[in-house]
C-alpha positions in Angstrom: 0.0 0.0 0.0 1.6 3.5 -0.8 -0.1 6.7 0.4 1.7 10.0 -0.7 4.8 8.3 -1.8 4.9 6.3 1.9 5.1 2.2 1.7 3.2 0.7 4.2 3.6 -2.7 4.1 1.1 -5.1 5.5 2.5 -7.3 8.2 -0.9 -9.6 8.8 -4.5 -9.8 9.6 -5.0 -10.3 13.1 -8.0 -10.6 15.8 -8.4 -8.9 18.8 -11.2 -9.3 21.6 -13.4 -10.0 18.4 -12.4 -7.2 16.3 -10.6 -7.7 13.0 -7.4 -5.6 11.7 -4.9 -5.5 9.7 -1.7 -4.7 11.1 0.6 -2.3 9.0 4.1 -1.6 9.3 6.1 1.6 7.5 9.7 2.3 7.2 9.3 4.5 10.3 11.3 3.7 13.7 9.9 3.3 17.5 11.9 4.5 20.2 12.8 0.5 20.4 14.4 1.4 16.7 11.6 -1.5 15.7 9.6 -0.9 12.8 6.6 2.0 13.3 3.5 -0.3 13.4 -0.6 0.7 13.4 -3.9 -0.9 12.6 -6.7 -0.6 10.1 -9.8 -1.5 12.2 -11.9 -3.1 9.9 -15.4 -2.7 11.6 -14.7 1.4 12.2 -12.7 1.7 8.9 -9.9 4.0 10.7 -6.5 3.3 11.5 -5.4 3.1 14.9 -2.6 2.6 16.9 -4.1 0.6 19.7 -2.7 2.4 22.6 0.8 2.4 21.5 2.0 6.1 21.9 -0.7 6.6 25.2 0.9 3.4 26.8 4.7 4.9 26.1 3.3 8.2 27.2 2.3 7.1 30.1 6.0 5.1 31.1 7.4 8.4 30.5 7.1 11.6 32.8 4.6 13.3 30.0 1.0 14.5 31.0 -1.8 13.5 29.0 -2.4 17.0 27.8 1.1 16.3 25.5 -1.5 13.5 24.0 -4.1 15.4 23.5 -2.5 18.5 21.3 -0.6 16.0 19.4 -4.1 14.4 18.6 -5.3 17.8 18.3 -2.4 19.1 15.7 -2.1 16.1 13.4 -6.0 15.7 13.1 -6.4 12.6 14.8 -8.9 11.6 17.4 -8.4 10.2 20.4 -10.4 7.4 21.0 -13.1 8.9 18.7 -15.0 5.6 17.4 -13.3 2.9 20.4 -10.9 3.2 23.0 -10.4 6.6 24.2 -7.0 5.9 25.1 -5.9 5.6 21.4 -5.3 7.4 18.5 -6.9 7.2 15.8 -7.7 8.3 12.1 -9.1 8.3 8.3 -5.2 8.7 7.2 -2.5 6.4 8.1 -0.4 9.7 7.6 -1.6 11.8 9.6 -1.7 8.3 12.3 2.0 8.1 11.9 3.0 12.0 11.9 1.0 11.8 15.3 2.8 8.6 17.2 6.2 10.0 15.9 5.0 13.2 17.4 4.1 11.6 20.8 7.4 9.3 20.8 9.4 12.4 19.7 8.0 14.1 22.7 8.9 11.7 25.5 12.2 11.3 23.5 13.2 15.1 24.0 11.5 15.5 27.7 14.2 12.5 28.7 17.0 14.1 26.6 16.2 17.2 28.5 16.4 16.0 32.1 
């Protein structure tokens, strides 16, 4: 899958507490230098990142409010159509801009200590 000259590459079709997705991966790195990886939730037809960036968020001294402008700014919801502890959106771009926002975040706040 390519959106705006980015390769996502499907990784595989998973289910979870009865919901379907398809997990994605893109050239992107974690903080864990691993792959960047989201969801496409079939039933909602969003992508998702299942509490990734909220769960390292929260292992990190950041405050939630971080999580919500980053939300906010890349024009993602948080927990919109599920969960309202993840991110989620119609574009997997504006998904991925967001996590690396989030990660970015916690990244700089321990640099800075």
């Amino acid at each position: 899958m390519q959106k705006y000259g980015l390769e996502l590459e499907k990784v595989e079709d998973v289910e979870i507490k009865g919901k379907k997705y398809t997990k994605l991966t893109s050239g992107f790195l974690r903080p864990d230098n691993t792959k960047l990886y989201f969801y496409y939730d079939w039933q909602e037809e969003t992508f998702t990142d299942r509490w990734l960036a909220y769960t390292h968020a929260l292992s990190k001294p950041v405050g939630l409010a971080v999580f919500d402008w980053v939300a906010a700014r890349y024009h993602c919801q948080r927990g919109k159509l599920g969960n309202f502890n993840e991110l989620q959106s119609d574009d997997p771009v504006a998904l991925i801009q967001a996590m690396l926002a989030v990660y970015a975040w916690c990244e700089m706040k321990e640099w800075l200590k």
